[in-house]
C-alpha positions in Angstrom: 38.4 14.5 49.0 36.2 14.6 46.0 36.5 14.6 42.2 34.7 18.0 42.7 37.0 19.3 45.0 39.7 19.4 42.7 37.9 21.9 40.5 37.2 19.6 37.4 34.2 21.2 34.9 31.2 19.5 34.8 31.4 18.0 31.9 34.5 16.2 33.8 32.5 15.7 36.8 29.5 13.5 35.2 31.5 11.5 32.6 33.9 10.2 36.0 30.3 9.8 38.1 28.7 7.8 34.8 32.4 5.1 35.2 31.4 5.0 38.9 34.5 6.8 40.5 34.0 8.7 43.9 36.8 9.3 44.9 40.0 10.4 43.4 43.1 8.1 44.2 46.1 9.5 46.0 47.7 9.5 43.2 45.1 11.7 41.9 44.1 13.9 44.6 48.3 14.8 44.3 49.0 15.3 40.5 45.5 16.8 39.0 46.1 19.8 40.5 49.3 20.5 39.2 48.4 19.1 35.5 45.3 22.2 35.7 48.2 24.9 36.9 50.1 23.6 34.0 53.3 22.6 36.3 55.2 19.7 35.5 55.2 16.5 37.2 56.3 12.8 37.3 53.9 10.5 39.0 55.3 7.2 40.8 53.0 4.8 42.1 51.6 0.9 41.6 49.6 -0.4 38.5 46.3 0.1 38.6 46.3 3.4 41.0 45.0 5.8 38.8 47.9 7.2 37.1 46.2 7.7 34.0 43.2 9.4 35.3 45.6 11.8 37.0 47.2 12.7 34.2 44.3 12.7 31.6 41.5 14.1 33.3 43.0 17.6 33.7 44.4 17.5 30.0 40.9 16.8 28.9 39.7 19.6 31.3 42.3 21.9 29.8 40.9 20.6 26.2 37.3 21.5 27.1 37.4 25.4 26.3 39.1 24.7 23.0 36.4 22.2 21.9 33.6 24.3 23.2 35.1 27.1 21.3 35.6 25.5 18.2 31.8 24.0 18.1 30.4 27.7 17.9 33.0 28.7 14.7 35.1 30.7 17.0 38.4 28.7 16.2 
């Protein structure tokens, strides 16, 4: 699986590929998709898996079309 695969913008997509990440951790592959439906989740695993990527990266995604929006006056 991909970064790309779990529908993340581009803007997303190059700032992970600029910090050198390929591939999204279990953790990640699991939990970003519910963070972009909006569900609910608790994430369990080890230091240093990921867990704040997977939890972060679709807020930010969910951020993006509020920033965008606010750049051109519309908010």
């Amino acid at each position: 699986m991909t970064f790309k695969e779990l529908h993340l913008s581009p803007k997303i997509l190059k700032a992970v590929a600029e910090q050198n990440y390929n591939t999204p951790t279990p953790i990640q592959q699991k939990i970003i998709p519910y963070v972009l439906d909006g569900i609910d989740v608790i994430g369990c695993a080890q230091t240093g898996t990921g867990k704040t990527a997977a939890f972060a990266l679709p807020i930010l995604e969910r951020l993006l079309p509020q920033q965008d929006a606010e750049k051109k006056g519309k908010k």
